[in-house]
N, CA, C and O atoms as a GROMACS GRO file, in nm:
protein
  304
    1UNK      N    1   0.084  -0.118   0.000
    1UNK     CA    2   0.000   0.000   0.000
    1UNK      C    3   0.089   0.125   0.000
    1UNK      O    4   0.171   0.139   0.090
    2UNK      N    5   0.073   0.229  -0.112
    2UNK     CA    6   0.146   0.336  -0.083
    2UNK      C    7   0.079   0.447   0.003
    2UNK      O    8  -0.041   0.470   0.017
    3UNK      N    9   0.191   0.515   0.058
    3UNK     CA   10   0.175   0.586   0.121
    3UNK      C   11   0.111   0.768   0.090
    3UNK      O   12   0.188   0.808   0.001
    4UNK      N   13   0.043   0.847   0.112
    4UNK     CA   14   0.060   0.974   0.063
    4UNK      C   15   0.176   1.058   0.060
    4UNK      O   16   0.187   1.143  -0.029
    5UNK      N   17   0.255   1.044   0.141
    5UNK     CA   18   0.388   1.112   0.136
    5UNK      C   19   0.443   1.041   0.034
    5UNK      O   20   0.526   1.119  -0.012
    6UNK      N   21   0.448   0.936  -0.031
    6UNK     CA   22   0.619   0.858  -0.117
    6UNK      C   23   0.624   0.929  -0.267
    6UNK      O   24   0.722   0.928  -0.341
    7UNK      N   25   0.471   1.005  -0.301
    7UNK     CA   26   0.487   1.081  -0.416
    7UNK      C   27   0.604   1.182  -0.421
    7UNK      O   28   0.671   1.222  -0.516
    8UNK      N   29   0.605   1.209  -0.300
    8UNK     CA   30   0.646   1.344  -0.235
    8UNK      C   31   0.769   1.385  -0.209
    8UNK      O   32   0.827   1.491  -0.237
    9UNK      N   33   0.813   1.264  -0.138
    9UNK     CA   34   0.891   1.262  -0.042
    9UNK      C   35   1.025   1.140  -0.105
    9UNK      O   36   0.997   1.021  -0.120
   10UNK      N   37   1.159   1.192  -0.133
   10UNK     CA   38   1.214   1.125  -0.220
   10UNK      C   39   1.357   1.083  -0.143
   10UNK      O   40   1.405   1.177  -0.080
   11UNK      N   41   1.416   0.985  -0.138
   11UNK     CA   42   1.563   0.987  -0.117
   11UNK      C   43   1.654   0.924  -0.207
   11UNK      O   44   1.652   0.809  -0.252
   12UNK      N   45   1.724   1.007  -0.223
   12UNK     CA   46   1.858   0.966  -0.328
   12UNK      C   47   2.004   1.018  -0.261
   12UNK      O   48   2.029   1.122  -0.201
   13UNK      N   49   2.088   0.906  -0.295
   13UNK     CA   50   2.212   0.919  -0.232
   13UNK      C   51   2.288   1.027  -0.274
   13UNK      O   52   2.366   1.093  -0.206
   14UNK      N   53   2.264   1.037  -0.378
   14UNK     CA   54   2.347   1.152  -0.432
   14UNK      C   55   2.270   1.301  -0.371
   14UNK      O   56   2.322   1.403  -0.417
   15UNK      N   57   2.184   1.317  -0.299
   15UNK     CA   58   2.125   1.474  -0.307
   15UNK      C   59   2.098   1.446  -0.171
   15UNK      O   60   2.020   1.368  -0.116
   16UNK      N   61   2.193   1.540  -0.124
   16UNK     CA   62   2.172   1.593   0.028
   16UNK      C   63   2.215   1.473   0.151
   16UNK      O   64   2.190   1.456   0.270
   17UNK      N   65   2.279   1.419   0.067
   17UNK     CA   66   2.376   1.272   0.149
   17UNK      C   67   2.310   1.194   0.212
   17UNK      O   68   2.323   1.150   0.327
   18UNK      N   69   2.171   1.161   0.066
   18UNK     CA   70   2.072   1.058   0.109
   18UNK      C   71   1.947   1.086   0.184
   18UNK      O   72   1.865   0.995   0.202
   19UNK      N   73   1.928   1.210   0.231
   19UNK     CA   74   1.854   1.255   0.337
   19UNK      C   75   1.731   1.222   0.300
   19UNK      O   76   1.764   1.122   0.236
   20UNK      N   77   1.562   1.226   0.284
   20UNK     CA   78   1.424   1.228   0.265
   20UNK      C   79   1.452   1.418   0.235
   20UNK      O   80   1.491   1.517   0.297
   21UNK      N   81   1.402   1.380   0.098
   21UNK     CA   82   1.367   1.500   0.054
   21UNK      C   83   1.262   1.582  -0.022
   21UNK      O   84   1.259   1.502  -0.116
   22UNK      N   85   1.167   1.682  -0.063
   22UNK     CA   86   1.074   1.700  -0.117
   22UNK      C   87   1.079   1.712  -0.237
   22UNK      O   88   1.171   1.790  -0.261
   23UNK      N   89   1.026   1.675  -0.337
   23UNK     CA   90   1.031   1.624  -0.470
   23UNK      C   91   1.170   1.668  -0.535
   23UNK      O   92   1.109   1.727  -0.624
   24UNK      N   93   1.288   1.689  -0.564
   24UNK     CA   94   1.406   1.704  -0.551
   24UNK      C   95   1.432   1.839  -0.553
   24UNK      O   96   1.509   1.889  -0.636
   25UNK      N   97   1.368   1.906  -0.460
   25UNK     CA   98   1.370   2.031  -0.422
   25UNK      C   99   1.518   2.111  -0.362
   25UNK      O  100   1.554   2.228  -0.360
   26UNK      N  101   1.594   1.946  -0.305
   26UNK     CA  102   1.707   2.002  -0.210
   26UNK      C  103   1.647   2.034  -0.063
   26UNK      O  104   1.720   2.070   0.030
   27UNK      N  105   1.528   2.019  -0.053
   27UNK     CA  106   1.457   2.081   0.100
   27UNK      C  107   1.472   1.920   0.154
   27UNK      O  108   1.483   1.815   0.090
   28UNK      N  109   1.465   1.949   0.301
   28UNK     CA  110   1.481   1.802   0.340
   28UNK      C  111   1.363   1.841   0.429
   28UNK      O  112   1.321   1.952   0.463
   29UNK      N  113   1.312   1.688   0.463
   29UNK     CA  114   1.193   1.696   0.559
   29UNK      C  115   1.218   1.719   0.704
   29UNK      O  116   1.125   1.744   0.781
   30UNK      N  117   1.369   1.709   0.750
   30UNK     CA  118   1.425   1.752   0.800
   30UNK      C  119   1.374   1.894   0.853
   30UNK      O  120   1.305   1.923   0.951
   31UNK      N  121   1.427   1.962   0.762
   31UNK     CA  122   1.447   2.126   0.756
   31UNK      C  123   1.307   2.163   0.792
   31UNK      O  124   1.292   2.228   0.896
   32UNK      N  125   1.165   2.118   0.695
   32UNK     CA  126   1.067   2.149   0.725
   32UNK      C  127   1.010   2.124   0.863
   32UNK      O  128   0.950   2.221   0.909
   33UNK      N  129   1.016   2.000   0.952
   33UNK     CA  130   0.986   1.984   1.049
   33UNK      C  131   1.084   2.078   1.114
   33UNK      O  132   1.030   2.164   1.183
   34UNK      N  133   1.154   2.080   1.111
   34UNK     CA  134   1.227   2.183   1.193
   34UNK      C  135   1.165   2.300   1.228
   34UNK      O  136   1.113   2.332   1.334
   35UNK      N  137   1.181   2.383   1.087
   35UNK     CA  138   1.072   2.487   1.121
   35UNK      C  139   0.980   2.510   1.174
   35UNK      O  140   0.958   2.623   1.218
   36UNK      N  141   0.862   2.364   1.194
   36UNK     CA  142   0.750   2.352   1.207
   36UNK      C  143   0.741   2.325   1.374
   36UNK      O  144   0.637   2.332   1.438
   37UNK      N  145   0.863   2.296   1.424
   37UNK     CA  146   0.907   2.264   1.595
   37UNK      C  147   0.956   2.366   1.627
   37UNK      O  148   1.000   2.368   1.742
   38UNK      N  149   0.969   2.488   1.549
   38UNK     CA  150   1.073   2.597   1.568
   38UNK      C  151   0.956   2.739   1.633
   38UNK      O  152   0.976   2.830   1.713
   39UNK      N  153   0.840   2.698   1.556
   39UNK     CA  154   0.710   2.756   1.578
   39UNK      C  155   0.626   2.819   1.443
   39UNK      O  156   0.526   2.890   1.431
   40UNK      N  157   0.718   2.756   1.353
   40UNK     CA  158   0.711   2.873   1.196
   40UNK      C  159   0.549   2.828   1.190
   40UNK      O  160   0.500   2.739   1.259
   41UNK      N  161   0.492   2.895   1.110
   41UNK     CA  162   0.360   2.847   1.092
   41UNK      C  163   0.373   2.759   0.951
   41UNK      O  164   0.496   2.754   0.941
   42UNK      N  165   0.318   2.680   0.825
   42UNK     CA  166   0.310   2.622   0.739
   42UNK      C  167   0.284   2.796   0.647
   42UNK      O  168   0.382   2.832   0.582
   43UNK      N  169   0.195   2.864   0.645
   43UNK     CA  170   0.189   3.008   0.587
   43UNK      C  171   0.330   3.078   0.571
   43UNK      O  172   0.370   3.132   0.468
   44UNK      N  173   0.395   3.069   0.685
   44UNK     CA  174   0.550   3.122   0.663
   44UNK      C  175   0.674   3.039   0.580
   44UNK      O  176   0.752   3.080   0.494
   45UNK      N  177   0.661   2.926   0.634
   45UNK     CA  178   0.730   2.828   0.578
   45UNK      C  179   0.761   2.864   0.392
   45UNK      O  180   0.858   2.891   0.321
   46UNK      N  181   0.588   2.842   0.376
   46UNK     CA  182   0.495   2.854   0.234
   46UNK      C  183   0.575   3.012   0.184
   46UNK      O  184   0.618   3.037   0.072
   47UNK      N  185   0.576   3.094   0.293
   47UNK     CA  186   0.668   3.214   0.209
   47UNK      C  187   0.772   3.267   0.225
   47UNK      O  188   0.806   3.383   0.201
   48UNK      N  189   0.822   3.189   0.264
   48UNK     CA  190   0.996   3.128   0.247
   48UNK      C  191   1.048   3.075   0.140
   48UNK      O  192   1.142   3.118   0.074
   49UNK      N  193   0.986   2.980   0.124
   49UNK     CA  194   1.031   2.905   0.043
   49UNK      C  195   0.854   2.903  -0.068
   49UNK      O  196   0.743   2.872  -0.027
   50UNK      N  197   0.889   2.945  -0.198
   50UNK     CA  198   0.774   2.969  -0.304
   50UNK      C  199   0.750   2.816  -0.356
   50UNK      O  200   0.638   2.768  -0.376
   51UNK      N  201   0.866   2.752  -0.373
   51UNK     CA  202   0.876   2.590  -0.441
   51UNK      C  203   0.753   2.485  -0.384
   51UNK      O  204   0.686   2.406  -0.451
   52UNK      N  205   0.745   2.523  -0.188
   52UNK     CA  206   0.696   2.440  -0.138
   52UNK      C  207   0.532   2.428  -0.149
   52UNK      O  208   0.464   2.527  -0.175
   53UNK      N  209   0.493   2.338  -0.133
   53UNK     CA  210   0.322   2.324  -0.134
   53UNK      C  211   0.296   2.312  -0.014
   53UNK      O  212   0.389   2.277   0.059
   54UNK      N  213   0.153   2.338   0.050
   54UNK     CA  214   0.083   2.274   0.146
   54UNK      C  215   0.100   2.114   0.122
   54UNK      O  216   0.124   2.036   0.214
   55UNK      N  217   0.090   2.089   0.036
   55UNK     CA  218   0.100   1.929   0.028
   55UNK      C  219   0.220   1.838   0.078
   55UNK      O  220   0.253   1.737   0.140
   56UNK      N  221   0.276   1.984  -0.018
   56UNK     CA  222   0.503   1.906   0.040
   56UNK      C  223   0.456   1.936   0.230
   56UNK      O  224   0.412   1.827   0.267
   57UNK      N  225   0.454   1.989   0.294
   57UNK     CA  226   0.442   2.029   0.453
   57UNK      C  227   0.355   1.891   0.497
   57UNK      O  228   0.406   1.810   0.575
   58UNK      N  229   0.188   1.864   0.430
   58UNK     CA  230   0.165   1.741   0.472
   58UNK      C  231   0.251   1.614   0.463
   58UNK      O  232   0.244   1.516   0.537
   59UNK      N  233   0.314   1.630   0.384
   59UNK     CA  234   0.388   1.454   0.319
   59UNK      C  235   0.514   1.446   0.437
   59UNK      O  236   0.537   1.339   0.494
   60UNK      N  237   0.590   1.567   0.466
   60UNK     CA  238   0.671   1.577   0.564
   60UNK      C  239   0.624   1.551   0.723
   60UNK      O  240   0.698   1.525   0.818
   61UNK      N  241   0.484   1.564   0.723
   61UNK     CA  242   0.449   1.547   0.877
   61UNK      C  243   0.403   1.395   0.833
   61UNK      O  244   0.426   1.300   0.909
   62UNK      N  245   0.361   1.383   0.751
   62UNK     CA  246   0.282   1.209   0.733
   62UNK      C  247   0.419   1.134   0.690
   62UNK      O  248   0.385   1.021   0.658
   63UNK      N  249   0.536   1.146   0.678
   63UNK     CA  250   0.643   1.069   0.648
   63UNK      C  251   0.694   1.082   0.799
   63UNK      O  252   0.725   0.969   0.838
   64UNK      N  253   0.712   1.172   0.890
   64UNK     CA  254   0.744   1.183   0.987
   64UNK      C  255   0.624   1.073   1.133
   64UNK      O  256   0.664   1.002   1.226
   65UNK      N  257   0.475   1.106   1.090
   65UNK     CA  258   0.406   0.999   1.164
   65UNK      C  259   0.450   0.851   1.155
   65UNK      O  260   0.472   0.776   1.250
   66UNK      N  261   0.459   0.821   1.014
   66UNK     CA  262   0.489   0.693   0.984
   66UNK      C  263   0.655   0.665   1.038
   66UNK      O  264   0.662   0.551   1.083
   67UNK      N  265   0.772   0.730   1.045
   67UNK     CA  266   0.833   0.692   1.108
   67UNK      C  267   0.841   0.640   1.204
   67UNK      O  268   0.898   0.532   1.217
   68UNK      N  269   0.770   0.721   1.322
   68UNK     CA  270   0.761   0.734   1.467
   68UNK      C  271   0.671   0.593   1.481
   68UNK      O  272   0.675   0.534   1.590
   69UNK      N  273   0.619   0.558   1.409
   69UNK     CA  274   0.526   0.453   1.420
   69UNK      C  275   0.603   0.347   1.385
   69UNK      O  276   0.565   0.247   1.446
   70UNK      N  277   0.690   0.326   1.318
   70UNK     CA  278   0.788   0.243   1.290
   70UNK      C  279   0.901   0.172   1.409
   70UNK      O  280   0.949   0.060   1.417
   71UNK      N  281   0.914   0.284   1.486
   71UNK     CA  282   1.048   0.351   1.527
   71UNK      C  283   0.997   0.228   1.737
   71UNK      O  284   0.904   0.251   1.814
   72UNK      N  285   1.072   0.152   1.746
   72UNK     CA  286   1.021   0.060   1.872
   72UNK      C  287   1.186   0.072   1.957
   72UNK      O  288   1.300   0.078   1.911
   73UNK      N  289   1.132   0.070   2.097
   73UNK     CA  290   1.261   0.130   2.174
   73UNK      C  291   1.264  -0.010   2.261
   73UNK      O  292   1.156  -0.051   2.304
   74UNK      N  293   1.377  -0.081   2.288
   74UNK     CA  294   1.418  -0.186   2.329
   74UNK      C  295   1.454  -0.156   2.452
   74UNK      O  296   1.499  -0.042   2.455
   75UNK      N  297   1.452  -0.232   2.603
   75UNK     CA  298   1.456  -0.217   2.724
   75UNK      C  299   1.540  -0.369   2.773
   75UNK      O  300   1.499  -0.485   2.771
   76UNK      N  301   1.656  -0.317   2.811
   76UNK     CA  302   1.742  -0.377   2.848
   76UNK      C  303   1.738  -0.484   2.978
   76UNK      O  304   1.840  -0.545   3.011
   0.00000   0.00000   0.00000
């Protein structure tokens, strides 16, 4: 089953040293969550950067859910 983010949301070794990135924008989902923990609003983000969509901002938080959901912490 694909995901809504994998349209979106791309990694290649060669661009940005592999990182998850938005359609090969050079933006990493990284960067966007960042902002988005930083307090930026998605409106600011959006006019910062002209390239980005509301959509690229969803695929970065829904690639980021699905991590965390992935992501299991082992207890020694």
């Amino acid at each position: 089953m694909e995901k809504s983010y994998q349209k979106v949301i791309i990694i290649n070794p060669n661009i940005r040293n592999g990182k998850p990135i938005i359609r090969g924008l050079r933006i990493t989902v990284y960067d966007v969550l960042s902002y988005l923990a930083a307090g930026m609003s998605p409106t600011e983000i959006l006019a910062d950067f002209p390239d980005l969509t509301v959509e690229d901002i969803q695929a970065c938080l829904g690639y980021a859910a699905d991590r965390e959901r992935q992501t299991t912490i082992t207890v020694a």
